[in-house]
C-alpha positions, 0 to 999 in steps of 0.5 A: 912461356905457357908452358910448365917445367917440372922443377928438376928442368927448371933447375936444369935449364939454370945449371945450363944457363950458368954454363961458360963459354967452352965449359963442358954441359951437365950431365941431365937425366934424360927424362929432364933432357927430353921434356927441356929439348920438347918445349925447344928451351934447349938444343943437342949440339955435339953430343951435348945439350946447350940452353937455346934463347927461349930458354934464356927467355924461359928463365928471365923473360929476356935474351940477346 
């Protein structure tokens, strides 16, 4: 990605990332929520905000 993450989304978006299937999102500040939801790496579904696949891509240039 072109784009540059403060290093407090970085560490978000793997917290997310780490998240397993049916287990509650972290709590993200909303300042990091907003910046990770503007370059599309995560999305709010539910009242909660999942890690997208750019946002897999974000992390190791790979997805699914």
């Amino acid at each position: 990605m072109s784009k540059s993450l403060s290093p407090e989304a970085v560490e978000a978006l793997r917290r997310l990332n780490d998240v397993g299937v049916g287990q509650p999102a972290p709590q993200l500040a909303q300042s990091v929520t907003a910046e990770l939801l503007a370059g599309g790496l995560v999305a709010r579904t539910g009242g909660e905000v999942q890690i997208t696949c750019s946002g897999r891509q974000y992390l190791s240039g790979d997805c699914d």
